[in-house]
N, C-alpha and C positions, 0 to 999 in steps of 0.2 A: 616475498611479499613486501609491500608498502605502504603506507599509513597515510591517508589521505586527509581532511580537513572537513569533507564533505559528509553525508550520512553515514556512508560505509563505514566498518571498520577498521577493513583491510580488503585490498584490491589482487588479484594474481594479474601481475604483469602478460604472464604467459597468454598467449593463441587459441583458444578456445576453437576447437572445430566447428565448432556453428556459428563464430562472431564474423556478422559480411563485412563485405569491403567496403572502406572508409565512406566512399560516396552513396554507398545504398544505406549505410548505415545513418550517413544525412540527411539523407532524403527522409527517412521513418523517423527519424526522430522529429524531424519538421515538420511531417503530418499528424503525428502525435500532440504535438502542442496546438496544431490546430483545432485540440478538443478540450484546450483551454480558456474556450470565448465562446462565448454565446450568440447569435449561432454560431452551430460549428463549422470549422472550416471542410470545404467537398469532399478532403483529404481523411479526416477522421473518421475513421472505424473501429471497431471493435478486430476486426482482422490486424489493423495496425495494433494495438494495443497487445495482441497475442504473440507479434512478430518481439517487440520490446520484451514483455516478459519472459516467455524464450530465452534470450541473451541475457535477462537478470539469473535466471534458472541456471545458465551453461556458466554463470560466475562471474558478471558483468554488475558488479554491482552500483557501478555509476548511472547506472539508467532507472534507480528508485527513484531518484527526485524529479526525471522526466513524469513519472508514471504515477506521482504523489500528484501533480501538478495537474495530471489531467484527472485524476481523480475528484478531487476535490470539483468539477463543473460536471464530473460525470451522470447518467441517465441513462433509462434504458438498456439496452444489450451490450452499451459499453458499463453501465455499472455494474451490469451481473459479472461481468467477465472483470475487471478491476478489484471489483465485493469480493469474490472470490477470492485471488490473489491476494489481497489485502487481509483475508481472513486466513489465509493459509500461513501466509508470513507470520503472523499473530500467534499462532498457532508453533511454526518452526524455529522461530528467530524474532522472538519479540519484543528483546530488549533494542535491537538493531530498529526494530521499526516505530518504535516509542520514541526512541534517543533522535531518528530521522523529523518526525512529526512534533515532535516537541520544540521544534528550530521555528515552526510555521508560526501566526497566528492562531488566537482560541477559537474563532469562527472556524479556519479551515482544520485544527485539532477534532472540532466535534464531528464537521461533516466526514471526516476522514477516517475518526470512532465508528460514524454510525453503518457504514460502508463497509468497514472491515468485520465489523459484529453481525449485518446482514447477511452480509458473503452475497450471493444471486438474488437478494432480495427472501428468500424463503429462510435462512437461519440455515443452521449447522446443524448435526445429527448432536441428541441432546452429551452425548459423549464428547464431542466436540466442544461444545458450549461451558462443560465442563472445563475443559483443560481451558478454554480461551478465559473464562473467571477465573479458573486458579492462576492462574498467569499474571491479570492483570490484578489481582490481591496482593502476589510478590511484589511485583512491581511498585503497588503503590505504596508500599513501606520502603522502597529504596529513597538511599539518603540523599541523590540527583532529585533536586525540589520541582525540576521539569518535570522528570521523567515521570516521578511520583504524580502530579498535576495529571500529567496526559492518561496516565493509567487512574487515576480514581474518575479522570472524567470520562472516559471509553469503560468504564465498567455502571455508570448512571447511563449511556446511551446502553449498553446491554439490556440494563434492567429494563428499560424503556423500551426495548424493541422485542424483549421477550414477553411484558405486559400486555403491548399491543398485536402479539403474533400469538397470543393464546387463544385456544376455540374455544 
């Protein structure tokens, strides 16, 4: 393994059996960022968005900050599917995706809070929403003054979207 500068961690150099080849891999990353501008570009889908996460899934973890990037203008069928991920992540690896987000601006810290605490728009099963506050509780006592920031502010976007998603 090796230690990168960017969001990640730690990167495995190794081959991943579902990472494509160099030129398809450009191409989607290219039409993924096409869903960073308003309008979006022809190329942006939510299919594109599932092909990236994929290869963050299979251990590619330099394609968070593609996928943080289109997040943050996401909508629609691409935010459930982003929501999701972003809420899963949260969920599995959340110090990683704090310490990612916390790099950004406060504007795109909160849209990127309130996306990952939505997940598809509908919220997490309330077991979920559990572990996603106890989460971001640890966190916002950690001694990184970012990290802490981004975690007490993605836990006021929770309170706020489970205020507002109560019947």
């Amino acid at each position: 393994m090796i230690l990168f500068s960017t969001c990640m961690l730690a990167v495995q150099l190794a081959q991943k059996p579902c990472s494509p080849p160099a030129d398809t891999r450009k191409q989607v990353l290219s039409a993924l960022a096409e869903c960073t501008t308003r309008p979006y570009g022809l190329r942006c889908s939510e299919n594109v968005a599932e092909e990236v996460i994929a290869w963050y899934r299979c251990g590619d973890a330099t394609v968070l900050d593609p996928l943080l990037d289109a997040s943050v203008h996401s909508d629609a069928a691409l935010a459930e599917t982003l929501g999701t991920f972003l809420g899963q992540r949260l969920m599995q690896e959340p110090e990683t995706l704090l310490r990612c987000v916390s790099k950004r601006s406060s504007s795109q810290q909160k849209a990127l809070g309130f996306l990952a605490v939505s997940g598809d728009g509908s919220g997490f099963p309330p077991a979920q929403m559990k572990q996603i506050q106890h989460h971001l509780e640890g966190l916002a006592k950690n001694r990184n003054k970012a990290l802490a920031r981004v975690a007490k502010l993605w836990l006021r976007e929770l309170t706020s979207f489970e205020s507002t998603s109560q019947p």
